[in-house]
C-alpha positions in Angstrom: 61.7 147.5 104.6 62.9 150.4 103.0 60.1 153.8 103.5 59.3 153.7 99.9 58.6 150.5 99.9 56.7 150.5 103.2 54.5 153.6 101.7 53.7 151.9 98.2 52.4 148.4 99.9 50.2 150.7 102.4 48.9 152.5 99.2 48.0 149.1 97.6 46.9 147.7 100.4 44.0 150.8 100.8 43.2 150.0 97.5 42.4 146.2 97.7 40.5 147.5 100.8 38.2 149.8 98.5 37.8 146.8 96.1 36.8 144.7 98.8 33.8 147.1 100.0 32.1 145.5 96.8 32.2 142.3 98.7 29.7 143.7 101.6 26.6 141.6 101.2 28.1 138.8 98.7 25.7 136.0 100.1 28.8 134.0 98.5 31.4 135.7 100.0 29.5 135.6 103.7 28.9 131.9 103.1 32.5 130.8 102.9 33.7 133.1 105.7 31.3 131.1 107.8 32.6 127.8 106.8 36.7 129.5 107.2 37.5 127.9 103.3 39.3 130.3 101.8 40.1 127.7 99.4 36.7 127.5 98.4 36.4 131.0 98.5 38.8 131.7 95.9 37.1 128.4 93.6 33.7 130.4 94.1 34.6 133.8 93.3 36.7 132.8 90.2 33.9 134.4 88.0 33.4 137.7 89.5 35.0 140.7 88.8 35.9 141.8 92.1 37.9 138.8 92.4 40.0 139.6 88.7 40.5 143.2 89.7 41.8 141.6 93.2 44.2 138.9 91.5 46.4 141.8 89.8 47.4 142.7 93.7 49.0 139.5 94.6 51.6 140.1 92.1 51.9 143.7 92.7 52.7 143.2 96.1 55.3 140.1 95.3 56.6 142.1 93.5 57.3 145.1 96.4 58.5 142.5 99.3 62.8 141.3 99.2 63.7 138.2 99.9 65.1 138.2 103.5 68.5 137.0 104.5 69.4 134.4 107.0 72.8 135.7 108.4 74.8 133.1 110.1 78.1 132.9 111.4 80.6 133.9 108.6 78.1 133.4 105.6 74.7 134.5 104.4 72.0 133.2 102.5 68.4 134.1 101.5 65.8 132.4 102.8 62.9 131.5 100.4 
């Protein structure tokens, strides 16, 4: 990973850790953790807005990250 790249997913990364601060307390939140459903999770947060300013990141960071390269002997392909 090149260091730009390397620097701007640590920079959104701190910032989807400041989002998530607003999640401290969420009996919701605290409730699914205990039951280790992040698929539920992700069904029961669907309305708050923690959870739209969140969903921007996923494609940010998709967006940062190269496909890697399987190199075998005499040819090379991505992996995906």
């Amino acid at each position: 990973m090149k260091a730009e790249i390397r620097k701007e997913r640590l920079r959104l990364l701190s910032e989807i850790d400041t989002i998530e601060k607003a999640c401290e307390g969420c009996p919701t939140r605290a409730h699914f953790n205990n039951l280790k459903d992040a698929t539920g999770l992700i069904q029961a947060c669907r309305e708050c807005p923690v959870f739209a300013d969140l969903s921007q990141y996923g494609e940010r960071l998709l967006k940062l990250s190269e496909p890697r390269k399987k190199i075998s002997i005499g040819t090379e392909e991505s992996i995906d």
